[in-house]
C-alpha positions in Angstrom: -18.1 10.6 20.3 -14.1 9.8 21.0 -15.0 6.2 20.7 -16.3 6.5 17.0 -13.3 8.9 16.1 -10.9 6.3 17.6 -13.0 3.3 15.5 -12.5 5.2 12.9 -9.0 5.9 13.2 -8.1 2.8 13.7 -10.7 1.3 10.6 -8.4 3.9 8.3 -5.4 2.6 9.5 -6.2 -1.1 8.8 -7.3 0.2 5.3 -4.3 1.8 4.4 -1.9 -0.8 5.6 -3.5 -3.4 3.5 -3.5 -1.5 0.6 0.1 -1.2 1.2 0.9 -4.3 2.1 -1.1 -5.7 -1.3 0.6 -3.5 -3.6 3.7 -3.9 -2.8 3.6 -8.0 -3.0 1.6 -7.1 -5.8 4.3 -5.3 -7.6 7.1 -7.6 -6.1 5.1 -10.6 -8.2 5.3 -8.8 -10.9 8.4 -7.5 -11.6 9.3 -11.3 -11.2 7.1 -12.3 -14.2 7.2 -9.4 -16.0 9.0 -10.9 -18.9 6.9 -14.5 -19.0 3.9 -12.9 -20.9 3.3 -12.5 -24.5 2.9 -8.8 -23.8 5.4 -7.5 -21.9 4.6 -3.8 -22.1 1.2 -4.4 -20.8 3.0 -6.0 -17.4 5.0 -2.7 -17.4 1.9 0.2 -17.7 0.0 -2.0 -14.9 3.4 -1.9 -12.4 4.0 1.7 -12.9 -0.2 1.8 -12.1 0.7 0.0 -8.9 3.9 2.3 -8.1 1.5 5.4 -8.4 -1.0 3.8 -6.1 1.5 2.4 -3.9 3.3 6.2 -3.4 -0.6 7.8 -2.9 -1.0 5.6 -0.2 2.2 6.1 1.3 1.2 9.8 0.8 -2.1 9.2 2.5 -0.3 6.8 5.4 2.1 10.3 5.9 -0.6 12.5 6.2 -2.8 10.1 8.9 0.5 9.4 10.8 0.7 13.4 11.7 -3.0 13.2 12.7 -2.9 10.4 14.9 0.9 9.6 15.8 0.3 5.9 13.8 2.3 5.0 10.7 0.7 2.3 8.7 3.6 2.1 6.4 5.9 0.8 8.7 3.5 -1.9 9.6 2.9 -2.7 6.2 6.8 -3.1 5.2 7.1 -5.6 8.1 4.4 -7.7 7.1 5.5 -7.4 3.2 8.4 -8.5 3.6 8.1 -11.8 4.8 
């Protein structure tokens, strides 16, 4: 039984660090073309969708980090920002 808890933990964590990791190049690619489309505001509702997803799963990364002692955010902001 530990060993499906701790396959599990560790399936969450990957999950939640490439959702971070995604969004936040996602968002960095975008605020650098924001401006080249022919419908700028329609670049800015989707970033701001991003920046909501991107702070729920930093809520969720919080919230598994107590429960297990791993932080997949910090993870995820080393491998972002290369």
């Amino acid at each position: 039984m530990i060993y499906k808890i701790d396959y599990l933990d560790k399936k969450i964590y990957s999950k939640i660090m490439a959702k971070i990791v995604y969004l936040r190049l996602n968002i960095k690619s975008e605020f650098k073309d924001r401006h080249l489309g022919s419908w700028p505001e329609l670049k800015k509702y989707r970033i701001m969708k991003d920046v909501d997803d991107l702070r729920m799963f930093i809520r969720m990364s919080d919230i598994f980090g107590k429960r297990t002692g791993y932080y997949p955010e910090y993870e995820a902001k080393t491998l972002s920002n290369k």
